[in-house]
C-alpha positions in Angstrom: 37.1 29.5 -71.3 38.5 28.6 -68.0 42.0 27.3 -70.0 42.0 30.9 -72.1 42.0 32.4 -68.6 44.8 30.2 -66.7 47.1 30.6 -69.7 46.6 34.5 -69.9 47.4 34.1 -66.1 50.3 32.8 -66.5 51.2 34.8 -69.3 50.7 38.0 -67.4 52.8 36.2 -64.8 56.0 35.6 -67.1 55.6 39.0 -68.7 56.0 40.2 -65.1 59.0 38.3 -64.5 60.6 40.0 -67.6 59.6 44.2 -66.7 60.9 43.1 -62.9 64.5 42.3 -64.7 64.6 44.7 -66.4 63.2 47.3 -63.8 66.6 45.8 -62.3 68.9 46.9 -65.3 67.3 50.3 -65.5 67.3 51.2 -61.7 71.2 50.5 -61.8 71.8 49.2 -58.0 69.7 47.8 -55.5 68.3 50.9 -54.0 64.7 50.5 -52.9 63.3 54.0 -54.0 64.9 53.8 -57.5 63.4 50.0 -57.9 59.7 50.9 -57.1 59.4 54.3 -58.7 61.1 53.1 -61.9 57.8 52.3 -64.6 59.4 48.7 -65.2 58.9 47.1 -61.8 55.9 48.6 -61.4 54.2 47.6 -64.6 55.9 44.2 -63.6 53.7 44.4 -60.1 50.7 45.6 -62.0 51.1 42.6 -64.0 51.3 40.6 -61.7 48.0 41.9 -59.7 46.5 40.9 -62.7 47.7 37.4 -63.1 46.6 36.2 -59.3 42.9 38.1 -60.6 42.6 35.7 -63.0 44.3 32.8 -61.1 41.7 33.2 -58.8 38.9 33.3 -61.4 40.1 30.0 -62.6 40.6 28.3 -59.8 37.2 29.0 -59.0 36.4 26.5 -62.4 38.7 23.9 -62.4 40.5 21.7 -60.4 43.9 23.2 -58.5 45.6 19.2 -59.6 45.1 20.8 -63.2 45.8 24.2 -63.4 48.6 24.6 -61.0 51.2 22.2 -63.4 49.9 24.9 -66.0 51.5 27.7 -64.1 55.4 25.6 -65.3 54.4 26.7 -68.8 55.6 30.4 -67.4 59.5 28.4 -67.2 59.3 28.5 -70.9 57.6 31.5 -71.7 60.5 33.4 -69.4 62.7 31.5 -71.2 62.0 32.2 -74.5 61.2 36.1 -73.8 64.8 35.7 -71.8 66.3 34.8 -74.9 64.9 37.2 -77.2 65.3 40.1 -74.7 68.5 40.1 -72.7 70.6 37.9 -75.2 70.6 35.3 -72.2 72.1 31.7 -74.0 70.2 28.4 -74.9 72.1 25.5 -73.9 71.3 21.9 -74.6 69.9 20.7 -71.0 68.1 23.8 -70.6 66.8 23.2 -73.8 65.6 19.6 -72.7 64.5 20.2 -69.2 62.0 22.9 -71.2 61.0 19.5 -73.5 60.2 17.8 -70.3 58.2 20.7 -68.6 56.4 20.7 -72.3 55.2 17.1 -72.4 54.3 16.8 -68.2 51.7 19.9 -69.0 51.1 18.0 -72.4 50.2 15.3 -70.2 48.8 16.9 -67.7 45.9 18.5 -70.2 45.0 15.5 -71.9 44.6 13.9 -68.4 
């Protein structure tokens, strides 16, 4: 259960990354006021509320050498939703530095 609840944590925590961007296309400019009242950003810090909840639950089961490698597993969720979202492009290294974030948590897990 404790792995269910650090990767729904970091889930939460890439998800966030994603409404904060685009609260940031939809405000239009850097202006305070329009970045916090616009529904984006703040579901983005609502989501992220939730994500150190849960960190926090699962810290409290498992060792912080194991789960906090987990939390690189957001790089590729971000990147992925990056992608599909806001058209951003896939290049080769990126692409392989993701591989290599992949098999560290890969290893990481099955330590």
């Amino acid at each position: 259960m404790q792995y269910v609840t650090i990767l729904v944590s970091v889930l939460l925590g890439a998800c966030a990354q994603v409404l904060l961007k685009l609260g940031t296309i939809k405000a239009g400019s850097f202006a305070l006021l329009k970045l916090f009242t616009n529904p984006y950003t703040l579901g983005g810090l609502v989501l992220y509320g939730l994500s150190a909840l849960l960190w926090i639950v699962a810290l409290s089961k498992v060792q912080l050498s194991y789960a906090y490698p987990m939390v690189s597993l957001g790089y590729v969720i971000v990147f992925g939703l990056s992608y599909w979202i806001f058209d951003e492009p896939i290049s080769l290294l990126r692409a392989g530095g993701l591989v290599l974030i992949v098999l560290g948590v890969l290893m990481i897990a099955k330590s």
